[in-house]
C-alpha positions in Angstrom: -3.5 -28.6 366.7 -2.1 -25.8 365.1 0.4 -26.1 362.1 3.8 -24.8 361.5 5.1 -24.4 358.0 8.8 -24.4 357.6 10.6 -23.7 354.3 14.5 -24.4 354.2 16.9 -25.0 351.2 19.9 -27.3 351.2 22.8 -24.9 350.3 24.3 -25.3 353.1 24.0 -27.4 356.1 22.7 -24.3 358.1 19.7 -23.7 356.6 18.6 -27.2 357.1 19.9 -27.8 360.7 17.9 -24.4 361.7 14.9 -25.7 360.3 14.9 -29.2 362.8 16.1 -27.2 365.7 13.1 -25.0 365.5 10.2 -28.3 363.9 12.0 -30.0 367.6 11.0 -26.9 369.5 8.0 -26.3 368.4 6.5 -30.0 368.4 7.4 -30.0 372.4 4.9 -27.0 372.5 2.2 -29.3 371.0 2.7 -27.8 366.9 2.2 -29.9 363.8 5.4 -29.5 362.0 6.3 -30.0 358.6 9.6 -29.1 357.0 10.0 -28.5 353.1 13.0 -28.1 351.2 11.7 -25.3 348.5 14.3 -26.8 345.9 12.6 -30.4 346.1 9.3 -28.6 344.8 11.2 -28.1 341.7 12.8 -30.3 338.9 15.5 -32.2 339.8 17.8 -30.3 337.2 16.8 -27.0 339.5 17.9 -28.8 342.4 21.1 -30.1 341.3 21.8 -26.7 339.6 21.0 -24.6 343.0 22.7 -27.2 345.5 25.8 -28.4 343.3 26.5 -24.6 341.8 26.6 -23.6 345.4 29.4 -26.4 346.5 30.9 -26.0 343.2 31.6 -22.1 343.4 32.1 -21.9 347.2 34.3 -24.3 347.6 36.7 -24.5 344.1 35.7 -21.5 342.7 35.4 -18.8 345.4 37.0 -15.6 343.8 34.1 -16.4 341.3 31.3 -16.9 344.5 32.4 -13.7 345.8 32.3 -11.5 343.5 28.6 -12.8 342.9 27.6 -12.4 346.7 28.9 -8.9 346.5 27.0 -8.3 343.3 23.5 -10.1 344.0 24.0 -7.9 347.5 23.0 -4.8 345.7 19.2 -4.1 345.7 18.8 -3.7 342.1 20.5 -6.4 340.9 18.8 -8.3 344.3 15.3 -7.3 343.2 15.9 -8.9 339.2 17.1 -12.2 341.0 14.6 -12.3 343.3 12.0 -11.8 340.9 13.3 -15.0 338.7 13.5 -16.9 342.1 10.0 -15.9 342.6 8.8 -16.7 339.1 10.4 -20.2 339.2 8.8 -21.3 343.0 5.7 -19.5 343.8 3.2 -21.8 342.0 4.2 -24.8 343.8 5.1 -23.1 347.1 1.5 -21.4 347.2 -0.1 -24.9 346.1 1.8 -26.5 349.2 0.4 -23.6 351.5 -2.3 -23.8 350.4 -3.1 -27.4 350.8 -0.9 -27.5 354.3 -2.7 -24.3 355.4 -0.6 -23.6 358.2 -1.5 -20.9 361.0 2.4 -19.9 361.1 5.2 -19.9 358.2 9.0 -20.0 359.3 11.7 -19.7 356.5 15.2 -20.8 357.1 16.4 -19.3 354.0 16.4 -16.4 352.1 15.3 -17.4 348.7 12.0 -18.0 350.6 11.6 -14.7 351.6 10.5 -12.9 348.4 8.5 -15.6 347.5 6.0 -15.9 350.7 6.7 -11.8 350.8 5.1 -11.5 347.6 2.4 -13.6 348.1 1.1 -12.0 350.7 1.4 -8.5 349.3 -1.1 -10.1 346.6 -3.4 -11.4 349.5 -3.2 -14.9 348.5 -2.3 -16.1 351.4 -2.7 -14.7 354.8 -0.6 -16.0 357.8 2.1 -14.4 360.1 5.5 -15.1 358.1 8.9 -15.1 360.2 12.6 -15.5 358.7 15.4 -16.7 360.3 18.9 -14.9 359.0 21.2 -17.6 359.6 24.3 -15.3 359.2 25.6 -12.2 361.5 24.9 -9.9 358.3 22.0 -10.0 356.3 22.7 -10.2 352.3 20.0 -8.0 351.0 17.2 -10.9 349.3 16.7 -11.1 353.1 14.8 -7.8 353.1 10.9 -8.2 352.2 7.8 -5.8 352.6 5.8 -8.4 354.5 8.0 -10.6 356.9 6.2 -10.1 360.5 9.6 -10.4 362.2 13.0 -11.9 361.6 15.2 -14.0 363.7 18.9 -12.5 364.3 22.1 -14.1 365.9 22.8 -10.6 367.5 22.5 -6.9 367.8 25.2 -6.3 364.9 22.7 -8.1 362.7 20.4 -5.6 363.2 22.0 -2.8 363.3 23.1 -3.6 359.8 19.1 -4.4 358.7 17.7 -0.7 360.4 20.5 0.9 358.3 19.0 -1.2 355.2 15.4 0.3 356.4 13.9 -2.6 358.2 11.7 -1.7 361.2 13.5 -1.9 364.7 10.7 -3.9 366.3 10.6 -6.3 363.4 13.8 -7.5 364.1 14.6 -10.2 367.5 18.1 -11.2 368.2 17.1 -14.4 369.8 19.7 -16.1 368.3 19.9 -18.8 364.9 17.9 -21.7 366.1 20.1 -24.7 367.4 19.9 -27.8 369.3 18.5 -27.2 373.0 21.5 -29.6 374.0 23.7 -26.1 373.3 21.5 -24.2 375.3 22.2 -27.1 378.0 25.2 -27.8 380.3 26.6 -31.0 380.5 26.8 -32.9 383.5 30.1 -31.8 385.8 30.5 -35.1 386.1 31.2 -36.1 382.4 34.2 -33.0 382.3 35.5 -33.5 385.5 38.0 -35.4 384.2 39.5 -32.8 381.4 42.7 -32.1 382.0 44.9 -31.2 379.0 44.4 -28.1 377.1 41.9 -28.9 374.0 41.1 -27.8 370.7 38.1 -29.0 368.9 39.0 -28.9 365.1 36.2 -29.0 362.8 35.3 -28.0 359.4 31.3 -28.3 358.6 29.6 -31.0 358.3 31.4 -31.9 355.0 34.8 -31.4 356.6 36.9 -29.3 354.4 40.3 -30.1 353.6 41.9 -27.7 355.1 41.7 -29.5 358.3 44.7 -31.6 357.3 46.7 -28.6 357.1 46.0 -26.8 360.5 46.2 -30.8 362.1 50.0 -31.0 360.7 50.4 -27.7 361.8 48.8 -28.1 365.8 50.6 -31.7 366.2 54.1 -29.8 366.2 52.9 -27.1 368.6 55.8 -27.1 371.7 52.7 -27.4 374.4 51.1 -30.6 375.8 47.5 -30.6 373.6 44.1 -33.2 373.6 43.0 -32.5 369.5 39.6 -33.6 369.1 38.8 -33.9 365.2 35.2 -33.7 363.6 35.6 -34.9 359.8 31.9 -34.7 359.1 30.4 -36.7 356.3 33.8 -36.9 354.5 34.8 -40.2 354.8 37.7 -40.0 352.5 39.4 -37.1 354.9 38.4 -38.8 358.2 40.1 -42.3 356.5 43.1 -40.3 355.5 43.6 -38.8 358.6 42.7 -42.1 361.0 45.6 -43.7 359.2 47.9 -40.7 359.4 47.8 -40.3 363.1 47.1 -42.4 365.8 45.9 -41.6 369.1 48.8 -40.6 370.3 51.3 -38.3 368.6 54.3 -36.6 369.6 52.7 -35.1 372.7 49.6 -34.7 371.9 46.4 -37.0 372.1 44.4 -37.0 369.3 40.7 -38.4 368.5 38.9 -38.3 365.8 35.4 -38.0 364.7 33.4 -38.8 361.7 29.9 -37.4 361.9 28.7 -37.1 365.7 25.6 -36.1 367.6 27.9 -35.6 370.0 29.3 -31.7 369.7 27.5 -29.9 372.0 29.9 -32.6 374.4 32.8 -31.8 372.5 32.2 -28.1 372.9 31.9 -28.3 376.8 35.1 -30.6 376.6 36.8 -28.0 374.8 39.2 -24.6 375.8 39.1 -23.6 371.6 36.7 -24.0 368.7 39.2 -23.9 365.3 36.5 -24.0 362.3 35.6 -22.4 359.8 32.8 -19.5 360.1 29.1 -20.8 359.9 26.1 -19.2 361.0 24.9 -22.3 363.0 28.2 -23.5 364.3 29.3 -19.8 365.7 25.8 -20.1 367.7 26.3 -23.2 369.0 29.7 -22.2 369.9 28.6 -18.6 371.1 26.1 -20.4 373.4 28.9 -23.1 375.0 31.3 -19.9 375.7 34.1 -21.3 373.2 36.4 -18.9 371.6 37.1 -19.1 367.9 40.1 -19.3 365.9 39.1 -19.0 362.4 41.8 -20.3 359.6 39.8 -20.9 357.0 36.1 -19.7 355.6 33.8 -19.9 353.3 33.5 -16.4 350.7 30.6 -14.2 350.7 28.7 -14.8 354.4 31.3 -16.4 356.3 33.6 -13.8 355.5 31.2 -11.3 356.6 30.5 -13.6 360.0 34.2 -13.9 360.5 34.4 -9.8 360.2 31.6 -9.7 363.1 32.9 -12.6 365.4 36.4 -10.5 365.0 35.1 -7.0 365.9 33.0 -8.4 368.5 36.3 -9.9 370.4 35.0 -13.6 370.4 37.1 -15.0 367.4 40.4 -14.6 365.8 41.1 -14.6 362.3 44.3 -16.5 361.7 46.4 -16.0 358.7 49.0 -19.1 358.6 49.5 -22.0 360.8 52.7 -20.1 362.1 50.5 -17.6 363.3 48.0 -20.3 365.0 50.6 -22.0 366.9 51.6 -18.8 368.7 48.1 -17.8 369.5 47.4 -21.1 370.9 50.7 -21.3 372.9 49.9 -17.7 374.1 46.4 -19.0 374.9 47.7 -21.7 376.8 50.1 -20.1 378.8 47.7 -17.0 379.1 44.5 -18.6 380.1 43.3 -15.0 381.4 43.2 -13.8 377.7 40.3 -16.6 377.0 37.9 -16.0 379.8 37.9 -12.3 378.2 36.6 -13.5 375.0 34.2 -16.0 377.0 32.5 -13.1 378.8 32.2 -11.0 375.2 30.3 -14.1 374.2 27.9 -14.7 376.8 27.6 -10.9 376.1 26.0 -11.6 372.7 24.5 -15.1 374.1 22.3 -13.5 377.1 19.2 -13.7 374.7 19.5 -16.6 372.9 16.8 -18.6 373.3 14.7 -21.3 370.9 11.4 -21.4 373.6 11.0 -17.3 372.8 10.7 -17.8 369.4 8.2 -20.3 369.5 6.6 -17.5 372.2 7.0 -15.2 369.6 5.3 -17.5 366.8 1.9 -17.5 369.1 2.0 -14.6 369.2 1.8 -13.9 365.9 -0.6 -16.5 365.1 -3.1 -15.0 367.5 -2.5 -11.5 366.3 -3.6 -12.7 363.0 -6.5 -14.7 364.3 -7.9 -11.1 366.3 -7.2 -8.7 362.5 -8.9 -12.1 360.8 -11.9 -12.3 363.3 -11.8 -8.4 363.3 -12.4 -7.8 359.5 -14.7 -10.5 359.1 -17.0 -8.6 361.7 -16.8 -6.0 359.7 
């Protein structure tokens, strides 16, 4: 049986949700799969400073998280940080290779990328190595020497990572790796009964509060609305709103969610996705054909994915809740306007596909085998 090696990180639930999408995939074609966290082979104090700084700054401090995504973005500055990231992982990370020794290694993240990159360039280890870039725009500790291939949501994506001098037929825009249920439809049956116009509010699987605000905002829109409401892990927001609204207000229904399995559902059940800008949820949402409205982000990436899904015609940017209510009454009452931005998405959707990156994977693996066999012969 041959063995599958996939490094994530937990800043982020992206990074993380990738890396089971892909271990499910790949299991179904008959793979060993084991997933590591690279910041659980360090100290705990590591971990909490990598996984907490990143909340921290993101989400209360993002003038601050910017202006260090911009800064880290230049390769100078990447290739100092990268070389501290590598100095800090690469004895444990090749001690788990090694001991795993897994024909194929798959990283969800980028800090991994320098860090398997480099081992390889000093031949010791040798495997095929492929990186998933879990935004539409690659930040630059993306880029290594010796990464067999990379995994893009899109064409934009690699547009951006030619100009940055990575080979064209390095790059596949197969799409981030999510749940086959996305790739799925949904039973006709289960949707035949949709009738009112619906939004699907979320806000990450922590549920930022900003939700709160665009909910007070949608519940006084003039038209007739079904508000579906995914809270995430945050139990305190999905408590505060339970209690604040019941299932039925003004004219609108409303129902809430806590965490769910059940959004690829939700999705189909929906006319609008209104969420903030993550790599993972813009692909599920790309692949259900459900246009974006985008009040609130993230700095650094989502801002950059939010810049793409606006150029591309499959997502709006809104600026205040005033705005938002006209764009969905306009929506509503111009349903034409939608099933433009639907067709721009299964555009960008036509390759998406979890089954050819696992294709790919073999590939790779017996590519390696034949130069292995090849050299030995020698």
């Amino acid at each position: 049986m041959k063995k599958v090696l996939i490094f994530t990180a937990s800043t982020g639930g992206g990074h993380n949700q990738a890396a089971k999408s892909l271990a499910a995939q790949f299991k179904l074609y008959g793979y060993e799969v084991i997933i590591v966290d690279i910041l659980k082979l360090s100290n705990r104090v590591m971990e909490k400073l990598f996984v907490e700084g990143y909340e921290l700054l993101s989400s209360s401090l993002p003038i601050v998280y910017r202006g260090l995504y911009k800064y880290s973005n230049k390769k100078s500055v990447n290739n100092t940080l990268s070389k501290y990231i590598y100095r800090i992982f690469k004895r444990k990370i090749y001690k788990y290779i090694k001991d795993i020794k897994p024909d194929l290694i798959v990283g969800t993240h980028a800090f991994i990328v320098n860090i398997v990159s480099g081992l390889k360039q000093k031949k010791r280890i040798y495997m095929p190595f492929i990186s998933i870039v879990t935004d539409f725009k690659a930040h630059s500790s993306y880029y290594g020497e010796n990464v067999d291939a990379y995994i893009t949501g899109s064409q934009y994506t690699n547009i951006g990572m030619i100009d940055k001098g990575i080979e064209a037929e390095k790059l596949y825009s197969y799409g981030i790796p999510i749940r086959q249920d996305f790739l799925n439809s949904t039973s006709k049956l289960e949707i035949d009964d949709k009738k009112e116009f619906t939004l699907l509010l979320m806000g990450g699987s922590m549920g930022i509060m900003a939700i709160e605000e665009v909910l007070e905002g949608l519940v006084n829109c003039e038209n007739h609305l079904k508000l579906i409401v995914v809270c995430g892990n945050n139990k305190a927001l999905y408590n505060r709103i339970k209690s604040k609204y019941n299932q039925s207000y003004h004219n609108k229904k409303i129902v809430i969610y806590g965490f769910t399995n059940e959004i690829p559902k939700l999705m189909e059940l929906s006319d609008i996705l209104i969420s903030k800008p993550g790599g993972v949820t813009v692909s599920e949402a790309i692949a259900k054909k459900l246009p974006i409205l985008i009040p609130y982000m993230l700095p650094g990436q989502e801002e950059e994915n939010a810049e793409f899904l606006s150029d591309a015609g499959i997502a709006m940017m809104v600026e205040d809740i005033d705005e938002l209510r006209k764009i969905i009454n306009n929506f509503v009452n111009h349903p034409k306007t939608l099933e433009k931005m639907k067709d721009r998405m299964n555009e960008v959707a036509q390759h998406y596909s979890v089954d050819r990156i696992i294709q790919l994977g073999e590939k790779l693996i017996e590519k390696y085998e034949i130069m292995y066999d090849f050299e030995r012969a020698e």
